[in-house]
TITORTOR-256568 format. One record per residue (C-alpha): x, y, z. Coordinates in pm, whole numbers, plus 50000, padded with zeros to 5 digits. Layout:
N
XYZ ...
***
This chain:
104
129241620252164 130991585952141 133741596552428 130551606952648 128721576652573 131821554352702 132861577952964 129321568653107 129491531453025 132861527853219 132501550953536 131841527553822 133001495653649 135721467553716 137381462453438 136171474453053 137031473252700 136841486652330 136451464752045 135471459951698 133291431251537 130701420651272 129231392751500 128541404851822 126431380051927 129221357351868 131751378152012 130521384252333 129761341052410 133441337552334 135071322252599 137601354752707 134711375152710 132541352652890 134951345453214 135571380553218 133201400653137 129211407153197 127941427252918 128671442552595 127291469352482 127471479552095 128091518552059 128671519851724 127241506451315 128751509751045 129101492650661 132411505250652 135261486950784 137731517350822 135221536750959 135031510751232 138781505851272 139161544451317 136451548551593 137691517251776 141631535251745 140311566151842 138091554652132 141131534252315 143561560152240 141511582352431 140671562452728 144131541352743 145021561553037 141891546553249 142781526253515 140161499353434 140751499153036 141921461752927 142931474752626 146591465452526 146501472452189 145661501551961 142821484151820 141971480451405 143441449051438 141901408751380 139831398251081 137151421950913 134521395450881 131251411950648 129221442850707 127911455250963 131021465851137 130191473251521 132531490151804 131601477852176 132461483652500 132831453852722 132591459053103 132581435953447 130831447453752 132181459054053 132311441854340 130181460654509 127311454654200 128161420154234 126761419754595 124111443254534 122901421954303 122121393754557 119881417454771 117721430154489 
***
């Protein structure tokens, strides 16, 4: 369900990526993900660290052959920080949403 949830997320994107964090909030006004992204979107909760680390290594693994994933490592990694434990998906808009956007 996760896979399809992601596939869905990143069809029609510029550039996306999987992550793991306990402040997303936080996360996503951090200045790498604020010049290069324009949303996050938090796919998955848990109070488990591992079980976090696992769907985060499992989730790039299976899209690392996606021409827009900015994924260059196998994820699990950076500090733990306290529970909740979320896995996102960062993603930029296209160009072509991007100048859609000024018409709407």
């Amino acid at each position: 369900i996760l896979r399809r949830r992601v596939r869905g997320y990143t069809r029609n994107v510029g550039e996306f990526k999987i992550g793991r964090t306990s402040t997303p909030e936080a996360r996503s006004n951090q200045p790498d993900y604020v010049n290069a992204y324009d949303e996050m979107i938090v796919i998955y909760e848990t109070r488990f660290i591992e079980h976090a680390n696992e769907v985060e290594r499992s989730l790039i693994y299976y899209f690392s052959t996606h021409d827009d994933n900015r994924n260059f490592r196998g994820g699990g990694g950076g500090p733990s920080g306290r529970a909740p434990h979320y896995v996102y998906v960062v993603r930029s808009k296209t160009l072509l949403d991007t100048i859609a956007s000024f018409f709407k």
